[in-house]
C-alpha positions in Angstrom: -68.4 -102.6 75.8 -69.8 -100.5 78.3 -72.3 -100.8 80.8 -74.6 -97.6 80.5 -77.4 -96.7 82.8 -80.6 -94.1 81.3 -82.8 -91.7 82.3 -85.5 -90.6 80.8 -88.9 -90.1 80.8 -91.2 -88.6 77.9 -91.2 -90.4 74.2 -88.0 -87.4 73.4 -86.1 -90.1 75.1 -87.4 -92.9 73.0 -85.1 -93.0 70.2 -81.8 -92.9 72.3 -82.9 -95.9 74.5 -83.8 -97.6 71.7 -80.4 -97.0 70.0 -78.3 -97.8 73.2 -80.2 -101.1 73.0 -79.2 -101.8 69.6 -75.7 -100.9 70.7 -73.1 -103.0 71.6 -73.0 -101.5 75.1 -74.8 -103.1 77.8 -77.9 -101.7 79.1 -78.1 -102.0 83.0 -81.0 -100.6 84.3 -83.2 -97.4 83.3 -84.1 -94.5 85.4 -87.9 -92.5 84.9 -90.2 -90.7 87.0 -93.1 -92.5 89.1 -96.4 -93.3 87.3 -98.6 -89.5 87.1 -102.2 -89.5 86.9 -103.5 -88.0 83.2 -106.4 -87.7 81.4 -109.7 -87.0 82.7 -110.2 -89.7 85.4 -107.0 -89.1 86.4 -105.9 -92.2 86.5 -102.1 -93.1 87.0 -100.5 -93.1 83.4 -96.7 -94.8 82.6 -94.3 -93.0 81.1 -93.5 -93.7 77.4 -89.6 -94.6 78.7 -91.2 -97.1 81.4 -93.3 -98.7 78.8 -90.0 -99.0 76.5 -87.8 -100.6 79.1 -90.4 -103.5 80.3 -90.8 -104.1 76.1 -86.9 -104.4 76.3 -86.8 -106.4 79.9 -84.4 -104.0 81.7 -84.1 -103.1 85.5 -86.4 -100.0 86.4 -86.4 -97.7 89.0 -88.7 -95.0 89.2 -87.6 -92.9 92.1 -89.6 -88.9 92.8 -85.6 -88.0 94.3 -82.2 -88.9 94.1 -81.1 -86.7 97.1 -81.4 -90.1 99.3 -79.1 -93.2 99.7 -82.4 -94.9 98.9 -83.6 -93.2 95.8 -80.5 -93.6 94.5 -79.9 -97.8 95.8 -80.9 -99.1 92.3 -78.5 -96.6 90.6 -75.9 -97.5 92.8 -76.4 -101.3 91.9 -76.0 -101.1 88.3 -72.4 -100.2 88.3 -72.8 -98.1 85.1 -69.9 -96.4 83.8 -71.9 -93.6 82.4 -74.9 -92.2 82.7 -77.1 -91.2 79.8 -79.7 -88.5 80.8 -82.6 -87.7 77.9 -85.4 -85.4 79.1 -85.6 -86.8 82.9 -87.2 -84.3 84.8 -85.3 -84.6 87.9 -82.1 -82.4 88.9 -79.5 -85.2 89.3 -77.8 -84.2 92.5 -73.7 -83.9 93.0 -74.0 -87.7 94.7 -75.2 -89.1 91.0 -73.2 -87.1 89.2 -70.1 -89.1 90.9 -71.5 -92.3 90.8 -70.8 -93.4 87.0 -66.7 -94.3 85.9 -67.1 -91.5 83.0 -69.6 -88.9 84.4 -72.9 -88.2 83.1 -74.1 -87.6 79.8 -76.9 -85.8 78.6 -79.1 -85.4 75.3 -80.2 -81.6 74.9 -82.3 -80.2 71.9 -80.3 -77.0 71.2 -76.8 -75.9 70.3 -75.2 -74.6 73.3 -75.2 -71.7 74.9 -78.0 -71.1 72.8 -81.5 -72.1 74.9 -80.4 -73.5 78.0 -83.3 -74.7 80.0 -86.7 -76.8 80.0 -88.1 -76.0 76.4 -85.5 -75.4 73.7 -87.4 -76.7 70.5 -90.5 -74.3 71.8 -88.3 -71.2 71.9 -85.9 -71.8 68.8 -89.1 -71.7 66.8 -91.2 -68.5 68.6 -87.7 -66.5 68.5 -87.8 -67.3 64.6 -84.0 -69.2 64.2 -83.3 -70.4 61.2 -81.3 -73.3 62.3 -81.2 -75.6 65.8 -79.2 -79.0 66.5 -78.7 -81.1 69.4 -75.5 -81.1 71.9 -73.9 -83.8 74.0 -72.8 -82.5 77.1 -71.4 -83.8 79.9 -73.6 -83.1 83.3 -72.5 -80.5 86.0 -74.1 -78.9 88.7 -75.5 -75.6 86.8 -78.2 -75.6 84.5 -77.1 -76.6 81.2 -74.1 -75.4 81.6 -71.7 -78.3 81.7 -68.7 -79.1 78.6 -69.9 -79.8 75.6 -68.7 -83.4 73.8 -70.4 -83.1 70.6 -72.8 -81.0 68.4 -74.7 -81.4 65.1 -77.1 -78.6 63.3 -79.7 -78.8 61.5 -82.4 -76.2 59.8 -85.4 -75.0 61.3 -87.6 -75.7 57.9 -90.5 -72.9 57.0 -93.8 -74.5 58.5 -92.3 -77.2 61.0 -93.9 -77.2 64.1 -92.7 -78.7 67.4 -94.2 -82.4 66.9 -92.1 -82.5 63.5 -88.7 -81.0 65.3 -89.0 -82.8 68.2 -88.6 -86.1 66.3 -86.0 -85.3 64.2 -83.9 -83.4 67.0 -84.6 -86.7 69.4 -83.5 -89.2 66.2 -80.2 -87.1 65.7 -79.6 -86.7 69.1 -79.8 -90.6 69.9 -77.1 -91.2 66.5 -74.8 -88.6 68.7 -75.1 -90.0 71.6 -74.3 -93.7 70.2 -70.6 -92.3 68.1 -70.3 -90.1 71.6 -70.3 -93.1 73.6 -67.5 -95.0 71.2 -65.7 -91.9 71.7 -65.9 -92.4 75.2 -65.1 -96.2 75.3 -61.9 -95.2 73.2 -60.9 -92.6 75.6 -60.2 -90.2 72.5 -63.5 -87.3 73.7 -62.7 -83.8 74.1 -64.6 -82.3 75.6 -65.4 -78.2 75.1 -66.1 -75.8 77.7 -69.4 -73.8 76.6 -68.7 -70.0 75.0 -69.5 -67.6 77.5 -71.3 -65.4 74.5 -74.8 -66.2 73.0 -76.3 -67.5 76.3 -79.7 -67.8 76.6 -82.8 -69.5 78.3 -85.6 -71.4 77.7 -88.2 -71.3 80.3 -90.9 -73.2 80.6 -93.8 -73.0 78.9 -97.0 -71.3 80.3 -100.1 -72.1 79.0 -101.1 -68.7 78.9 -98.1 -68.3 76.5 -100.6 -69.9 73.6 -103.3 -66.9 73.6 -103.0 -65.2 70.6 -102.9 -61.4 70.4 -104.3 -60.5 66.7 -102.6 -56.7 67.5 -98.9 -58.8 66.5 -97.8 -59.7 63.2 -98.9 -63.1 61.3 -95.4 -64.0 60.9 -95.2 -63.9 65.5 -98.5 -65.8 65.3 -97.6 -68.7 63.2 -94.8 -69.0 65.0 -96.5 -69.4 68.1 -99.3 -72.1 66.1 -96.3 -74.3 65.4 -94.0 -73.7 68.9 -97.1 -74.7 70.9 -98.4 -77.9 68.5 -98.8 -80.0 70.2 -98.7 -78.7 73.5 -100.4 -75.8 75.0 -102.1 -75.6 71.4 -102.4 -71.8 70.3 -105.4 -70.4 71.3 -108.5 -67.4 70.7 -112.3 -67.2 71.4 -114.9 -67.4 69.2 -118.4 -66.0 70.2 -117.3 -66.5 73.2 -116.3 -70.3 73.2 -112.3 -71.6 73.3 -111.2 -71.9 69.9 -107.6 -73.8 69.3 -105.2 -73.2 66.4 -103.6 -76.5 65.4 -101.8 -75.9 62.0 -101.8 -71.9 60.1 -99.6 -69.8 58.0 -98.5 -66.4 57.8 -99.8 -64.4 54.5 -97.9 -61.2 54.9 -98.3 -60.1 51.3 -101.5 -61.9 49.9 -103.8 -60.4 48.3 -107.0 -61.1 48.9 -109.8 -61.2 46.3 -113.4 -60.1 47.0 -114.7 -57.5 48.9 -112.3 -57.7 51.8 -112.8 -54.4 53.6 -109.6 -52.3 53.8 -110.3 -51.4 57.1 -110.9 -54.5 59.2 -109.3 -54.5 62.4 -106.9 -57.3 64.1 -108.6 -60.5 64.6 -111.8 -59.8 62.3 -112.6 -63.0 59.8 -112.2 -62.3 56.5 -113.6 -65.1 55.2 -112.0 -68.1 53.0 -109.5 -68.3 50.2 -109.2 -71.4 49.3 -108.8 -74.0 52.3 -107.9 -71.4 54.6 -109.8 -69.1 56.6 -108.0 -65.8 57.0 -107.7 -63.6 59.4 -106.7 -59.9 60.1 -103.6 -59.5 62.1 -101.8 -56.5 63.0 -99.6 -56.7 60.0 -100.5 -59.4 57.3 -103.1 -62.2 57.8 -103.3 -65.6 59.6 -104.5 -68.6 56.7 -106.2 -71.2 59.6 -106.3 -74.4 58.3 -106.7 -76.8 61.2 -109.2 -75.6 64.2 -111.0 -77.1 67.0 -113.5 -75.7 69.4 -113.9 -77.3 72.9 -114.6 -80.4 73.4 -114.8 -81.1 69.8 -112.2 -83.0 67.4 -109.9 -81.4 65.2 -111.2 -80.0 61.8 -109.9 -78.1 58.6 -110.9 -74.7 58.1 -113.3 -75.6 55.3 -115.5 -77.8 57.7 -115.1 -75.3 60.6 -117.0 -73.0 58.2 -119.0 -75.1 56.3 -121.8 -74.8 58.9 -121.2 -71.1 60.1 -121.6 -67.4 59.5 -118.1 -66.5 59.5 -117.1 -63.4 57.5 -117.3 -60.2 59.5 -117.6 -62.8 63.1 -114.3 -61.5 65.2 -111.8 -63.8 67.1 -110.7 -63.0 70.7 
């Protein structure tokens, strides 16, 4: 049995603190960042991994640094012999890194090289790959770039969106971690340095990332409808007003009935088909199906025009 420590913060993390719980190893305390205020009245908001651990009874420590003796006093306490690390949001500085028995270990939604950096999921699915996975790795001082200690794949399925990968990535990756952790206790891991070939990044998303530009192709605007659901939510104007894209397709070859003019330009309405409301893009069309205007809930495309003039309208 080992005694493990976690950090984590966002509900990514969920699933492995749940499985290390269910483990045979012995929780010892759990790491996540301080309380942030949210919402409108801004008031101060737990993290889903806080609210997990106090459900569970573990030690908590919520420090905003680990670059002091202080921050790092609780850490130091538990005794951990490794460290498992799922979504934290805090560089862990060379002083953790030594503190567990058997290093670090960390949780990351891509298969490395590929997509180091803050939002793998997000960019695996705007750069169209076909496939993605999760990798255990063992924690260093660069970026993602430490050995890896295992990897599994999995497809990136025609229509899934982030929501929908994120949970499956984050259930797989908390099954890898538990067998990684065995391997670990057994002293039978090997670990693999990281191919120099096939690096790349995923930065951080920008909000102004989700404005869609109905000059590019419907297949590079679904993909950013389902990379940025369910955060920044795609987004275009209508007269004027913020309109967001929750769920659409790509219709590259549809033909639509009617009298669809031949020459509509990018982002013109066509009108409905169906449930969808399509719209002209620079090559093919965009089928909406879920929309919501500001300040409003989320609706389907057939409500959303149920009460307006839409064919012939323009969006952004």
């Amino acid at each position: 049995m080992l005694r493990i420590a976690f950090a984590g913060t966002p509900e990514f993390a969920l699933p492995t603190l749940a499985a290390l719980a269910r483990s045979p190893h012995r929780l010892v305390g759990v790491l996540t960042q301080p309380d942030r205020p949210a919402g409108r009245g801004r008031a101060l908001r737990e993290s889903p991994v806080k609210r997990l651990a106090a459900e569970l009874q573990l030690p908590l420590s919520q420090p905003s640094e680990l670059r002091s003796r202080e921050a790092r006093a609780a850490l130091s306490s538990w005794a951990a012999d490794a460290l498992v690390v799922v979504a934290y949001g805090l560089i862990l500085p060379p002083a953790v890194l030594e503190l567990p028995r058997l290093g670090c270990f960390n949780v990351h939604a891509s298969l490395l090289p590929r997509w180091r950096g803050a939002a793998p999921i997000q960019r695996a699915i705007l750069a169209g790959d076909r496939e993605t996975g999760v990798t255990i790795m063992q924690i260093e001082a660069g970026l993602d770039t430490g050995p890896m200690l295992a990897q599994a794949r999995v497809p990136i399925d025609a229509g899934v969106d982030a929501s929908g990968l994120q949970q499956r990535l984050a259930q797989l990756g908390a099954e890898l971690m538990v067998a990684t952790l065995a391997q670990a206790e057994a002293g039978v891991l090997q670990p693999q340095p990281q191919p120099e070939q096939g690096v790349s990044y995923a930065a951080k998303i920008d909000k102004a990332e989700a404005q869609l530009d109905w000059w590019r192709s419907a297949s590079e605007l679904e993909r950013q409808v389902r990379a940025f659901n369910p955060w920044p939510v795609a987004q275009t104007l209508w007269q004027g007003e913020q309109l967001r894209i929750w769920q659409a397709r790509a219709a590259l070859d549809q033909r639509l009935p009617g009298d669809y003019s031949t020459f509509a330009q990018p982002g013109n309405v066509l009108g409905m088909q169906g449930e969808e409301l399509m719209v002209q893009c620079g090559q093919g069309y965009l089928a909406l199906r879920q929309l919501q205007l500001a300040g409003r809930r989320v609706v389907s495309a057939r409500e959303f025009a149920g009460s307006r003039a839409l064919a012939g309208s323009r969006l952004g």
